[in-house]
NUDREN-287681 format. One record per residue (C-alpha): x, y, z; residue in three letters; residue number from 1; chain. Coordinates in pm, 1 decimal. Layout:
! NUDREN-287681
<node east="X" north="Y" up="Z" r="ALA" k="NUM" c="A"/>
...
! end
This chain:
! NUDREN-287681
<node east="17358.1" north="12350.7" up="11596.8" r="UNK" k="1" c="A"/>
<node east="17606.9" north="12083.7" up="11468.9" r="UNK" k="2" c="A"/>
<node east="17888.5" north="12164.7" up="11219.3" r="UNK" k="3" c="A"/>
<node east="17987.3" north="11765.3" up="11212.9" r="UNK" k="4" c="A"/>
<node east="17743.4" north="11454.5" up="11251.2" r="UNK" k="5" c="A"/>
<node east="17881.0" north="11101.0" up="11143.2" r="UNK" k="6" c="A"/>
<node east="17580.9" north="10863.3" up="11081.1" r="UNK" k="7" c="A"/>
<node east="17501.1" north="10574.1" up="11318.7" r="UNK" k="8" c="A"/>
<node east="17304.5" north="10262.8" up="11357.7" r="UNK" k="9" c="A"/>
<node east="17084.5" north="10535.9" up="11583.1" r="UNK" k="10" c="A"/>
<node east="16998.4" north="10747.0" up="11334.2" r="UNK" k="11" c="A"/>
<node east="16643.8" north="10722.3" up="11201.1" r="UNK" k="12" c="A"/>
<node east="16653.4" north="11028.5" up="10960.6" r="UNK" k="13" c="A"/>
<node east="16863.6" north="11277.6" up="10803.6" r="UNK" k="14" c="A"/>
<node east="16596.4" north="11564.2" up="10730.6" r="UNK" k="15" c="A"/>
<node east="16614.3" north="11878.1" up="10501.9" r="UNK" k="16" c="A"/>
<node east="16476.0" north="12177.4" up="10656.2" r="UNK" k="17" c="A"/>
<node east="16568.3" north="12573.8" up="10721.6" r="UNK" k="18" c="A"/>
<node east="16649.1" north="12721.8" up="11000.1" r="UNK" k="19" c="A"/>
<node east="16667.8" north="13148.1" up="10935.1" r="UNK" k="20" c="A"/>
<node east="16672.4" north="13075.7" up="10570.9" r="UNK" k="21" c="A"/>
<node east="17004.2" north="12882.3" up="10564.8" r="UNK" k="22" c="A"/>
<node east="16949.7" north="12521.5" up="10453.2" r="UNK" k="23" c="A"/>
<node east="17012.1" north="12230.3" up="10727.5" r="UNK" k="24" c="A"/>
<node east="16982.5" north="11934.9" up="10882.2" r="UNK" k="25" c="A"/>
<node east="16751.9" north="11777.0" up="11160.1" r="UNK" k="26" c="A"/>
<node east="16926.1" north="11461.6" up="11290.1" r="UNK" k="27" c="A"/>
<node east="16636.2" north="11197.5" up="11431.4" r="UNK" k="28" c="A"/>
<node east="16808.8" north="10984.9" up="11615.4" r="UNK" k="29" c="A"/>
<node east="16669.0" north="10677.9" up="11879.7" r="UNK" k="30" c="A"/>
<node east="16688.4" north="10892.9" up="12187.4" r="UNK" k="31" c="A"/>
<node east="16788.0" north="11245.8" up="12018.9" r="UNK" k="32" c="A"/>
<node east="16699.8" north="11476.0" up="11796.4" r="UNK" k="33" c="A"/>
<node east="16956.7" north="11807.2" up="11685.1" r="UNK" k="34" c="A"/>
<node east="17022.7" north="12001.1" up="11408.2" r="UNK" k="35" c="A"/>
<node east="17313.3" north="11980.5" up="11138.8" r="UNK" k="36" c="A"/>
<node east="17458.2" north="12277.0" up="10949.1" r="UNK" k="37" c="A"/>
<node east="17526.1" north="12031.6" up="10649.2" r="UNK" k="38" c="A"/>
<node east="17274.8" north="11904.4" up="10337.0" r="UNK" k="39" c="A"/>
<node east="17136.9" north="11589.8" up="10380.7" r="UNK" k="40" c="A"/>
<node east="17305.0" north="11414.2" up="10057.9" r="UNK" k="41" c="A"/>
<node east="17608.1" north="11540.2" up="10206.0" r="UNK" k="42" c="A"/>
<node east="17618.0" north="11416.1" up="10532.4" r="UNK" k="43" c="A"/>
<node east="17531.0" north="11078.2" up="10365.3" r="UNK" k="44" c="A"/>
<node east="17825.5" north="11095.4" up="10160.1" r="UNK" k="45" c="A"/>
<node east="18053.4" north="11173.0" up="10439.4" r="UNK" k="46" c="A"/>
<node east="17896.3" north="10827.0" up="10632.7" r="UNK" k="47" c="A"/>
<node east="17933.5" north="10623.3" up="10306.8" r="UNK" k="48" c="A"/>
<node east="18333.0" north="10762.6" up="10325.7" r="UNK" k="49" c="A"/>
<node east="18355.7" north="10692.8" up="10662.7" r="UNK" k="50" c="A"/>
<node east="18260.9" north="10285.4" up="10553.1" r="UNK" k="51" c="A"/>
<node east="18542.4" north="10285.4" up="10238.7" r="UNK" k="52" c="A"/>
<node east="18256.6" north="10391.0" up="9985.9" r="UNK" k="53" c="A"/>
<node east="18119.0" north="10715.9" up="9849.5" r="UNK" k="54" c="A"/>
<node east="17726.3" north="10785.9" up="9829.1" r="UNK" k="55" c="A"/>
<node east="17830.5" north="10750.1" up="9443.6" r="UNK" k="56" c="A"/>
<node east="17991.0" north="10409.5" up="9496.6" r="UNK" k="57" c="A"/>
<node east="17709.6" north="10304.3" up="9713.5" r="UNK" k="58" c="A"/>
<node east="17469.6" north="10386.9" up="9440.8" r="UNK" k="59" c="A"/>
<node east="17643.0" north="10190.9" up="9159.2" r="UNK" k="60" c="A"/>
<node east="17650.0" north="9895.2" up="9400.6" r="UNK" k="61" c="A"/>
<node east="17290.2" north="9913.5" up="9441.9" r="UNK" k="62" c="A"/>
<node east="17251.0" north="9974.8" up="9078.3" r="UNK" k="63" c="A"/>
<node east="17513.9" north="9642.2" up="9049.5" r="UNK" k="64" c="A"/>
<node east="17312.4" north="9419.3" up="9235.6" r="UNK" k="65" c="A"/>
<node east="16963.1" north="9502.7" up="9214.1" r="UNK" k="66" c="A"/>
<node east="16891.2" north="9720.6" up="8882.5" r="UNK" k="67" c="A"/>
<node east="16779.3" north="10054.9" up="9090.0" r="UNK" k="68" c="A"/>
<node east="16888.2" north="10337.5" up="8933.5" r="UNK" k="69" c="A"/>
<node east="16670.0" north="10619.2" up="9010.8" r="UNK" k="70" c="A"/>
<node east="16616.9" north="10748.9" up="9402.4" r="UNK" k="71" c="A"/>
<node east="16863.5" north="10430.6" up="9480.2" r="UNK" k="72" c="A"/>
<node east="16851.0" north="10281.8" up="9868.0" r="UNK" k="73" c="A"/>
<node east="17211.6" north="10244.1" up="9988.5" r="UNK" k="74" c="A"/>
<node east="17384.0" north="10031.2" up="10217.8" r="UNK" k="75" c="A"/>
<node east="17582.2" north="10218.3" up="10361.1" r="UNK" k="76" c="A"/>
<node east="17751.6" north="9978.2" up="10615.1" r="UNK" k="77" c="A"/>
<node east="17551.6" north="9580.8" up="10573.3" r="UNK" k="78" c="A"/>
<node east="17731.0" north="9473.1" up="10838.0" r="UNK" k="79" c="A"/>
<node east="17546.0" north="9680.5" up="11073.2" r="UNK" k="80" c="A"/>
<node east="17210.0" north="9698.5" up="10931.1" r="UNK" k="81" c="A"/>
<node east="17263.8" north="10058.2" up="10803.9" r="UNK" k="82" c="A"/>
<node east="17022.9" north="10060.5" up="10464.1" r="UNK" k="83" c="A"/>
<node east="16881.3" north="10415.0" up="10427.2" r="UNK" k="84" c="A"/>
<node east="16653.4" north="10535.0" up="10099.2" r="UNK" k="85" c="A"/>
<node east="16578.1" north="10869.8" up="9944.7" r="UNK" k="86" c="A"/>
<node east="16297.9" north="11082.7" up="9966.2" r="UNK" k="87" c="A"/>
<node east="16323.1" north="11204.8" up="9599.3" r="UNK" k="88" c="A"/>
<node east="16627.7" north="11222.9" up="9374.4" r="UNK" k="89" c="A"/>
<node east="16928.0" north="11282.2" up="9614.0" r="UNK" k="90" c="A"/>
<node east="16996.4" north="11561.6" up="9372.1" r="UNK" k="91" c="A"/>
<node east="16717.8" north="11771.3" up="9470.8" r="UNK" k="92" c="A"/>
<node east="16775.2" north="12006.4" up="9717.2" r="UNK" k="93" c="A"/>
<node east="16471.9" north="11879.9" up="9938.1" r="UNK" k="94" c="A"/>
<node east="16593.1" north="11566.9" up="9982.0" r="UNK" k="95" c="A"/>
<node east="16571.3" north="11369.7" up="10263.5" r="UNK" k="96" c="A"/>
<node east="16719.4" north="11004.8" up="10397.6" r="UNK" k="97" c="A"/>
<node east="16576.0" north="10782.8" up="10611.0" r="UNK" k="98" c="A"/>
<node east="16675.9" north="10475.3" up="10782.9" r="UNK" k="99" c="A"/>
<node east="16488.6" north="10152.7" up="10651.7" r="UNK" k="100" c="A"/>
<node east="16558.8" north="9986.5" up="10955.1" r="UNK" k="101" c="A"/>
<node east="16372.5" north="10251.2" up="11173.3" r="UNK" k="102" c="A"/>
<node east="16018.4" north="10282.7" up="11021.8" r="UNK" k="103" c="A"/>
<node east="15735.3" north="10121.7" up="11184.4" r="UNK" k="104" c="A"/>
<node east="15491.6" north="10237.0" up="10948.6" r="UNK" k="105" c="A"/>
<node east="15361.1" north="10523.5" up="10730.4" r="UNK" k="106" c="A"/>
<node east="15059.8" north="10729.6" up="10740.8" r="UNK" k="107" c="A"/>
<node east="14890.5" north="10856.4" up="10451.9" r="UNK" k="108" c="A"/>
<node east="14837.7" north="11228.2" up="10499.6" r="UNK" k="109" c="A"/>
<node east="14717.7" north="11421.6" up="10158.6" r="UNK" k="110" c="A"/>
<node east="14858.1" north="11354.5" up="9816.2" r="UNK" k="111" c="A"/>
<node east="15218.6" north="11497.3" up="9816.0" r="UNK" k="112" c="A"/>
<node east="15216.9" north="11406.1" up="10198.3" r="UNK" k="113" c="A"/>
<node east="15304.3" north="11131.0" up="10452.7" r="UNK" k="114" c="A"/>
<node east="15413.8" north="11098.9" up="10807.1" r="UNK" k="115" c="A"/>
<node east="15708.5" north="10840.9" up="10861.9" r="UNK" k="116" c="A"/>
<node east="15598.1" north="10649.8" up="11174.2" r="UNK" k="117" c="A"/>
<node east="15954.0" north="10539.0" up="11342.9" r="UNK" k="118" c="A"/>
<node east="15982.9" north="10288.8" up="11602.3" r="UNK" k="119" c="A"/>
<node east="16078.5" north="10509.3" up="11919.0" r="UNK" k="120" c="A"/>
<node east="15780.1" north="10685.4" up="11863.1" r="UNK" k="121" c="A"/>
<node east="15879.5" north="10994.8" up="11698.6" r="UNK" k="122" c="A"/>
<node east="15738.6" north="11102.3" up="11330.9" r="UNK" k="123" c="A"/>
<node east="15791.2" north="11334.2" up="11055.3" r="UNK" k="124" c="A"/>
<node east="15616.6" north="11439.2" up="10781.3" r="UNK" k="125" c="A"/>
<node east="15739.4" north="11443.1" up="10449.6" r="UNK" k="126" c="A"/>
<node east="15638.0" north="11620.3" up="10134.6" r="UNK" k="127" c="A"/>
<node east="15616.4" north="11292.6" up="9917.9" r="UNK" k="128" c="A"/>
<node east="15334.6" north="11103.1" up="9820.3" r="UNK" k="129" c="A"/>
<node east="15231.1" north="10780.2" up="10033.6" r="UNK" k="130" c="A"/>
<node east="15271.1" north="10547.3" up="9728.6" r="UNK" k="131" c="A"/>
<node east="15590.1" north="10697.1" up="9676.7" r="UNK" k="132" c="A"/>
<node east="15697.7" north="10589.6" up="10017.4" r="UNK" k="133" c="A"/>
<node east="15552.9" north="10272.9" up="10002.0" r="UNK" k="134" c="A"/>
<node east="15780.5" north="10226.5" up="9670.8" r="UNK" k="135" c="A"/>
<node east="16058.5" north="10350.1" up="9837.2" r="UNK" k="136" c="A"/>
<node east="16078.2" north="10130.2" up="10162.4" r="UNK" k="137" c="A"/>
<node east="15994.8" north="9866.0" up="9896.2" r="UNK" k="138" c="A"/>
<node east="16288.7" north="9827.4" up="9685.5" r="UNK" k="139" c="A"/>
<node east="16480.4" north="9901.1" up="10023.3" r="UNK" k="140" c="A"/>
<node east="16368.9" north="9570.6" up="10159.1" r="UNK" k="141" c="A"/>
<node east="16434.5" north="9395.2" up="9788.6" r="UNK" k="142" c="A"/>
<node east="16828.0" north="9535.1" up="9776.8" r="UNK" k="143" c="A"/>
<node east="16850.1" north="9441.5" up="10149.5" r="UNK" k="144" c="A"/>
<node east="16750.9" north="9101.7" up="10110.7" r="UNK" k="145" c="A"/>
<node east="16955.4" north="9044.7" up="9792.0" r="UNK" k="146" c="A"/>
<node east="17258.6" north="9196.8" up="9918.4" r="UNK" k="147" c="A"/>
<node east="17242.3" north="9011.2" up="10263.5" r="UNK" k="148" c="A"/>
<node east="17191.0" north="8701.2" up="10096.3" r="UNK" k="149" c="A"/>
<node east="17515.4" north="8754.8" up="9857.6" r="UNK" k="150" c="A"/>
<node east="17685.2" north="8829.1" up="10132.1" r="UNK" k="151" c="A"/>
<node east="17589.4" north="8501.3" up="10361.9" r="UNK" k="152" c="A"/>
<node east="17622.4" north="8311.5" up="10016.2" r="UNK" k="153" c="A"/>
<node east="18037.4" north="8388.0" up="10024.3" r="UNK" k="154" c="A"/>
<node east="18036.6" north="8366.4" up="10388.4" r="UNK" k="155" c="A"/>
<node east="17929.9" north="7983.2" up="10312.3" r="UNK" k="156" c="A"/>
<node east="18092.5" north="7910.7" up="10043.7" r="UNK" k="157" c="A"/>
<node east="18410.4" north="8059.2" up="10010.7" r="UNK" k="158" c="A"/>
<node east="18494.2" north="8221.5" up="10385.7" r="UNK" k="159" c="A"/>
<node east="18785.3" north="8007.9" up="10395.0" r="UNK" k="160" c="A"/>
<node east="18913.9" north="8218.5" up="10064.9" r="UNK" k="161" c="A"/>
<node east="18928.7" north="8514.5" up="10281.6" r="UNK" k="162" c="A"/>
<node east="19232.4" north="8666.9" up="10449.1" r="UNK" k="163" c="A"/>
<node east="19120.3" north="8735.0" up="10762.5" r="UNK" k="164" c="A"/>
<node east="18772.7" north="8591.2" up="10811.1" r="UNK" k="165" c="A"/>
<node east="18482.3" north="8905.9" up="10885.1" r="UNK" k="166" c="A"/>
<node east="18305.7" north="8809.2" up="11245.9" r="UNK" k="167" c="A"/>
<node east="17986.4" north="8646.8" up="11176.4" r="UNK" k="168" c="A"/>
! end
């Protein structure tokens, strides 16, 4: 087991589970899969430092461009496609994150359960309702889209304002 983990563009999931009744993390990454001795809100929070931010600061953004307030999707680095969501409110110690960019689709299991289908194949279930989900990879793709088109509206029209120009 991990004492450190620093989210990448790999990482499908960040998963709460309990291993000898201590609370931790399993890591789903494209080619790997290992547990974390950390919570999963934390180890976001650490990744959204890591990018200038805090998971706080990434909420309010979300909150600043699109209105979500509750169970907010963050970006937690744009420039590399990192959006993840919530399971349920981050605030709950059963929360889990996943990466939007990861799911290939969801399976509706029973009604407090789905299984995350990712795109390498693996899959976990999750103890949240499949409209839930749906909702939740939903307003993903909505802040997503309205925060990569902000973005690649300054790039257009005021680049040449910035300092030193960001690598398209």
């Amino acid at each position: 087991m991990l004492n450190e983990y620093e989210i990448t563009p790999n990482t499908c999931a960040i998963v709460k589970e309990t291993v000898d009744g201590a609370p931790v993390c399993l890591i789903l990454e494209v080619e790997d899969s290992f547990y974390v001795s950390s919570s999963p809100s934390k180890l976001v929070d650490q990744g959204c430092k890591f990018f200038g931010s805090s998971l706080k600061g990434r909420q309010d953004g979300t909150k600043e461009v699109c209105g979500i307030t509750h169970k907010a999707p963050i970006s937690m680095d744009p420039s590399s496609g990192m959006y993840f969501f919530p399971t349920t409110s981050p605030q709950n110690p059963n929360c889990s994150w996943i990466a939007h960019s990861h799911i290939d689709r969801l399976e509706k299991t029973s009604f407090q359960q789905t299984i995350v289908h990712f795109k390498n194949g693996t899959s976990i279930k999750v103890d949240v309702s499949y409209g839930s989900m749906m909702n939740q990879i939903q307003r993903t793709a909505q802040f997503r889209y309205l925060l990569d088109n902000r973005v690649k509206f300054f790039r257009k029209n005021k680049g040449d304002m910035v300092a030193e120009p960001f690598p398209s």
